[in-house]
C-alpha positions as CSV (number, residue, x, y, z in Angstrom):
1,X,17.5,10.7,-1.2
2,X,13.6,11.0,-1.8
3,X,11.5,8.1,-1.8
4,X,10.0,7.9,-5.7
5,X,6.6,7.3,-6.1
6,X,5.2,6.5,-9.1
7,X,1.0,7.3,-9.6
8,X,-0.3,5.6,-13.0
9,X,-3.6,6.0,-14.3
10,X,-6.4,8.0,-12.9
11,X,-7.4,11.8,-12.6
12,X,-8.7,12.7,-9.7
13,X,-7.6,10.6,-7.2
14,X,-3.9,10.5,-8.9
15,X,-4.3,14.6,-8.4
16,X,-5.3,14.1,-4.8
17,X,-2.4,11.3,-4.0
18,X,0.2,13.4,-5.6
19,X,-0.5,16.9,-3.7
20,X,-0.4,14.8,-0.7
21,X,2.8,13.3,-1.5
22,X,4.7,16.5,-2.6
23,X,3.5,18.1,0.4
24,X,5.4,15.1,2.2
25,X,8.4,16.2,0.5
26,X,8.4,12.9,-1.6
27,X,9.3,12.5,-5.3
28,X,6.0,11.8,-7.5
29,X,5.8,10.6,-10.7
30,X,2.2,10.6,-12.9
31,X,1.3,8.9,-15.7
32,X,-1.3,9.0,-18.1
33,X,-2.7,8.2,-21.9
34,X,-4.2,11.0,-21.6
35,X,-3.1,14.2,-22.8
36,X,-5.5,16.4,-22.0
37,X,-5.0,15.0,-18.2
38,X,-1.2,15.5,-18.5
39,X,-1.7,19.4,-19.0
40,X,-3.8,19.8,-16.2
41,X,-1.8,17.1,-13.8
42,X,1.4,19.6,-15.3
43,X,0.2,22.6,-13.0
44,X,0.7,20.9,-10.1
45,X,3.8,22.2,-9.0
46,X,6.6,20.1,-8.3
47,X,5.2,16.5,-10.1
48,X,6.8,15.2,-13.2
49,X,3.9,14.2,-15.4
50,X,4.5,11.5,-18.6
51,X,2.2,10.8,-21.3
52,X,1.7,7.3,-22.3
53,X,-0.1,3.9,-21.4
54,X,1.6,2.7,-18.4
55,X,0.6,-0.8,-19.2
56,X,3.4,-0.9,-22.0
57,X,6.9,-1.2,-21.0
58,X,8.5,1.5,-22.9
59,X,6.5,4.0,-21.2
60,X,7.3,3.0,-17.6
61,X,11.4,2.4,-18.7
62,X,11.1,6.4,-20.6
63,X,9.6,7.4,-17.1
64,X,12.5,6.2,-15.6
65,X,11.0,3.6,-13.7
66,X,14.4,1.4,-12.8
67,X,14.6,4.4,-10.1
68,X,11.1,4.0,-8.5
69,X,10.3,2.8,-5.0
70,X,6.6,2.6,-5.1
71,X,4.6,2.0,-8.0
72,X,0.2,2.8,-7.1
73,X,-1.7,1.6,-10.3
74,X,-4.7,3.8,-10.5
75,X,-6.6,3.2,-13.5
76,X,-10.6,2.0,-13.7
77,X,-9.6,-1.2,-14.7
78,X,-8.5,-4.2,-12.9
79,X,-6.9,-5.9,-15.4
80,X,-4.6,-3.1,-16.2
81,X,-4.0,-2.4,-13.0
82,X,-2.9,-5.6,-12.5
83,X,-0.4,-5.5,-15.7
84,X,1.0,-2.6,-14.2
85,X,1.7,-3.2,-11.4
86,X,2.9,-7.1,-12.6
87,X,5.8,-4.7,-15.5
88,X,6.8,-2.7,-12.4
89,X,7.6,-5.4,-10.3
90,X,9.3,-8.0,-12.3
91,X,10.7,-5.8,-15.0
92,X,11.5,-2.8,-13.1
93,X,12.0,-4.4,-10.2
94,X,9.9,-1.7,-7.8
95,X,10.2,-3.1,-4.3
96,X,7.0,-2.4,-3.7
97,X,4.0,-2.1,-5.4
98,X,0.2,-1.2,-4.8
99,X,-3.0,-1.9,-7.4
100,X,-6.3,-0.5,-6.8
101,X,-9.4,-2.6,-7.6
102,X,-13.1,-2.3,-8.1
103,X,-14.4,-5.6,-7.4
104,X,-12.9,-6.7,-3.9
105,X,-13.4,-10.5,-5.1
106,X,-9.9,-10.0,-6.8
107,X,-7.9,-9.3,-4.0
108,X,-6.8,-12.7,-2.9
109,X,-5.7,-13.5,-6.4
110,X,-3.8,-10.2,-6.9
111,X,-1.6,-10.7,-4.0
112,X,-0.9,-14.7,-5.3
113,X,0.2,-12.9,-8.3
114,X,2.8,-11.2,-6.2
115,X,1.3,-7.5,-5.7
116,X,2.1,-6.1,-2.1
117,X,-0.9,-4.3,-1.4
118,X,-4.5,-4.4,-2.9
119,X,-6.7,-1.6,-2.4
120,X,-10.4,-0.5,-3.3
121,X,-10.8,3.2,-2.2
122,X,-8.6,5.8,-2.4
123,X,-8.5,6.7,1.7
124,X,-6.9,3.2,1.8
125,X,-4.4,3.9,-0.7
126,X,-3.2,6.8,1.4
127,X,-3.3,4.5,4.9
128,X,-0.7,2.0,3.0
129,X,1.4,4.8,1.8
130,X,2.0,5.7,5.1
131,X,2.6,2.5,6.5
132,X,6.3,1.4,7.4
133,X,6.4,-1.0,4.6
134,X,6.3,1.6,2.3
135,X,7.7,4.6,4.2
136,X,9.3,4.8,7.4
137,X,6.2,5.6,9.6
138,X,3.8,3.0,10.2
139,X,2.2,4.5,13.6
140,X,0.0,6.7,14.4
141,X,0.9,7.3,17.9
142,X,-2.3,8.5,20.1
143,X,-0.8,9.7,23.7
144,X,-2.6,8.2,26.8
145,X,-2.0,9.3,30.5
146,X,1.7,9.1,30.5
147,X,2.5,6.9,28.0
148,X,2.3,6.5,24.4
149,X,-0.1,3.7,22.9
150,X,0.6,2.6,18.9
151,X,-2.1,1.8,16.8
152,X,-1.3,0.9,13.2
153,X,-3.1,-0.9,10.3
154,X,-0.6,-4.0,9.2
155,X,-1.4,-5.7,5.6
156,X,-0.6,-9.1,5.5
157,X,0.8,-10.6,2.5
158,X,0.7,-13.8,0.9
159,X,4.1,-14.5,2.1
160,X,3.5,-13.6,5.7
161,X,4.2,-16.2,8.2
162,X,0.9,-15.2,10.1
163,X,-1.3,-16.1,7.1
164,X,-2.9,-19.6,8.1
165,X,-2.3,-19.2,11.5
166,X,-5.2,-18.3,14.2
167,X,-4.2,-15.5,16.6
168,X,-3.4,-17.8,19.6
169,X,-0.9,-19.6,17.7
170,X,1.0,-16.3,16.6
171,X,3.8,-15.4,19.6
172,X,2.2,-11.7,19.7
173,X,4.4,-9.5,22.9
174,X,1.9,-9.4,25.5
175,X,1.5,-5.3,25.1
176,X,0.0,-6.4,21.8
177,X,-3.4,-6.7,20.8
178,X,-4.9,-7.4,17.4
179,X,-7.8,-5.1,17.5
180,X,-9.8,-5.2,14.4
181,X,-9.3,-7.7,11.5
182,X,-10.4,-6.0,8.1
183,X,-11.0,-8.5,5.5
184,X,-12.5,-7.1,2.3
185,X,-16.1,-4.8,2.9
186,X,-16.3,-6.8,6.7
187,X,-14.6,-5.9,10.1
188,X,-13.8,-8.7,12.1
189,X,-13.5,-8.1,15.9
190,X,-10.9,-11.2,16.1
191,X,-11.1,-14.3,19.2
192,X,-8.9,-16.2,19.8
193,X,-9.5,-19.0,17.6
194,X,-9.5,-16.4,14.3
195,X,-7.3,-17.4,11.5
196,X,-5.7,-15.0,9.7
197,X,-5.8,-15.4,5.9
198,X,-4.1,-13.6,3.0
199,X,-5.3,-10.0,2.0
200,X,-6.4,-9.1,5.9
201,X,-5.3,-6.0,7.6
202,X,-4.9,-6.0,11.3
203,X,-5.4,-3.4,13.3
204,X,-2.8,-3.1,16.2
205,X,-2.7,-1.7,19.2
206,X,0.4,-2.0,21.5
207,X,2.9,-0.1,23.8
208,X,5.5,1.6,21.5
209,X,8.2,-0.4,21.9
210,X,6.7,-3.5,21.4
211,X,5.1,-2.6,18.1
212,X,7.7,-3.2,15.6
213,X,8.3,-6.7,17.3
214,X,4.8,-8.0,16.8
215,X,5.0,-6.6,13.3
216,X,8.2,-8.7,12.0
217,X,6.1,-11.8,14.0
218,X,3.1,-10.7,11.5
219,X,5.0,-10.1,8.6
220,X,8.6,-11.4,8.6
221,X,9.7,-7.6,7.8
């Protein structure tokens, strides 16, 4: 069965997400207040395109939202994005769900409001979307001398049992390394002594077969 995806709000970047995701052989669903956006969304071959405010409940439930896996609120605004993406989860019950933002301030108190992944550009829409807590392939796998070395970018929820900790406190295999630490518009090259805190995406690196290990010790998934 096809992983549904649900893209609400937006134009351009809804057009881009969408051709991507077809192309991956997923279900996409768009929708838009627009109507004028509809029609031209409707060429795209393959997407099923609604026309309504996706911030009101009888759109989403006409969209047939009950039957969605991911839901990526896209509109300009925060706040609505936010509504969304809060409709999709608790009403609809959408296991997971992803809201992007203009003003990266917000993103600690989007994911206390229960929002899996918070976002504020488009590229990193499509990084989550390809993550394994989404999809079913998390790493990108770059090949060196005879080996295979994983590096993937691991969001870390509120409910992770990392967040709090520092790095030397987290029981990491040793073919792990935490790379990078990307929290908001800085990247953190981490020490020992950095704590890891709500919103952060690490950046792993690790022998294949350890990867998936460190992640459930990262995320508890």
């Amino acid at each position: 069965m096809k992983t549904r995806i649900f893209l609400i709000g937006g134009f351009q970047k809804t057009k881009f997400l969408a051709k991507s995701l077809l192309k991956k052989g997923y279900h996409v669903t768009a929708i838009n207040k627009d109507t004028e956006k509809c029609l031209a969304m409707a060429e795209i071959e393959n997407l099923t395109v609604f026309n309504g405010d996706g911030t009101k409940p009888f759109v989403l439930e006409d969209a047939d939202a009950y039957n969605a896996d991911i839901a990526i609120a896209l509109t300009e605004y925060d706040a609505d994005n936010l509504v969304i993406c809060e409709l999709c989860k608790k009403k609809f019950h959408i296991k997971k769900t992803v809201a992007l933002i203009s003003d990266p301030k917000k993103t600690e108190f989007f994911y206390r409001m229960g929002i899996d992944s918070v976002v504020c550009a488009i590229t990193a829409v499509a990084n989550i979307i390809e993550q394994q807590t989404f999809l079913d392939e998390m790493a990108t796998l770059v090949p060196i001398g005879e080996g295979r070395v994983s590096i993937a970018q691991i969001p870390i929820a509120a409910t992770a049992p990392a967040v709090g900790k520092k790095l030397w406190e987290i029981n990491l295999p040793k073919e792990v390394i935490v790379g990078c630490v990307l929290r908001g518009e800085q990247s953190i090259v981490p020490q020992g002594d950095t704590r890891i805190l709500t919103g952060d995406v690490l950046v792993l690196i690790s022998a294949n077969k350890q990867q998936m290990a460190a992640i459930k010790e990262l995320t508890g998934r």
